[in-house]
C-alpha positions as CSV (number, residue, x, y, z in Angstrom):
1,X,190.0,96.8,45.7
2,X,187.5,94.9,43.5
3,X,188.3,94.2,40.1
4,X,185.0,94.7,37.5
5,X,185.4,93.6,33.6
6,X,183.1,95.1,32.0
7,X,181.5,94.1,28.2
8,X,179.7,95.8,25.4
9,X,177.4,94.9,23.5
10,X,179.9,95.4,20.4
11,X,181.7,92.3,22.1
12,X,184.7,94.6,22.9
13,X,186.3,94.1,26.5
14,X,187.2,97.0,28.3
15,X,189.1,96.4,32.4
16,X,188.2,98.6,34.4
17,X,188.9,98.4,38.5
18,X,186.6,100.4,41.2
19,X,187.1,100.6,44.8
20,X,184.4,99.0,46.8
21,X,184.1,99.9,50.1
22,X,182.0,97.5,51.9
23,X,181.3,99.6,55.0
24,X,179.0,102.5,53.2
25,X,177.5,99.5,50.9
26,X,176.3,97.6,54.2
27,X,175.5,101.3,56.0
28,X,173.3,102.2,52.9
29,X,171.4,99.1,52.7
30,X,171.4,99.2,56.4
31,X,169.4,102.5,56.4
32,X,167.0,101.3,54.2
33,X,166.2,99.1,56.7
34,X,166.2,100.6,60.2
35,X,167.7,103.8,62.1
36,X,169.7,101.3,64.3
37,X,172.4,99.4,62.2
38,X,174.9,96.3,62.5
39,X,177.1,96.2,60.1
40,X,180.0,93.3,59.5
41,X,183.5,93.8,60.5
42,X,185.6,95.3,57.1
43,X,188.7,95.7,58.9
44,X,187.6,99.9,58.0
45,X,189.2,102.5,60.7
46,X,186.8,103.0,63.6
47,X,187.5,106.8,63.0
48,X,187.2,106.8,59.5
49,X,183.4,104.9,60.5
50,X,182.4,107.5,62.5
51,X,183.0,110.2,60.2
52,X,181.1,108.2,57.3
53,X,178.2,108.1,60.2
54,X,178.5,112.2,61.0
55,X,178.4,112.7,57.3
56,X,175.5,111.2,56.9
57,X,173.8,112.1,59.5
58,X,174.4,116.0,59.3
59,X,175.1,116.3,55.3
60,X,173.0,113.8,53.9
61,X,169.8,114.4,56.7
62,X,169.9,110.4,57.0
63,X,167.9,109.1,60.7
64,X,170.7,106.9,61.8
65,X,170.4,106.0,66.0
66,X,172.9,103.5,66.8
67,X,175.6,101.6,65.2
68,X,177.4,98.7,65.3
69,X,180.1,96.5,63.9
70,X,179.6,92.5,64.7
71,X,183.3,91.1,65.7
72,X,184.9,87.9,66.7
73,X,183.9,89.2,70.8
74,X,180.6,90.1,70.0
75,X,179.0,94.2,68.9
76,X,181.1,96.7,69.4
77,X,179.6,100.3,69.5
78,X,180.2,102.8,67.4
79,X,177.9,105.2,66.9
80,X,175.1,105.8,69.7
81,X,172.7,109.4,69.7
């Protein structure tokens, strides 16, 4: 969980904390690049990857090919059409 503070302009403070998950930010800018994607390990579930990569692929009409998370060992596979 990240923690974001954010300020008005009226100088008054308001905390407020947002879950960022860093797997769909690095898939998203990923896309934006290329249909084949290597994405950072985020210690996410390799199932709950996969179903981020069906989702967008089937729901959000996204051309995704292959992905993969870089680990300690080297890529490891997880999506491949």
């Amino acid at each position: 969980m990240t923690e974001t503070l954010i300020k008005y302009p009226n100088g008054g403070r308001i905390e407020a904390y947002q879950m960022v998950d860093p797997y769909c930010n690095m898939l998203s800018r990923g896309v934006k690049q290329s249909d084949k994607i290597v994405v950072e390990e985020t210690g996410v579930w390799r199932q709950s990857a996969r179903r981020v990569i069906h989702n967008r692929i089937h729901r959000e009409k996204q051309n995704i090919t292959e992905v993969y998370i870089r680990t300690d060992s080297g890529l490891e596979t997880i999506y491949k059409k």
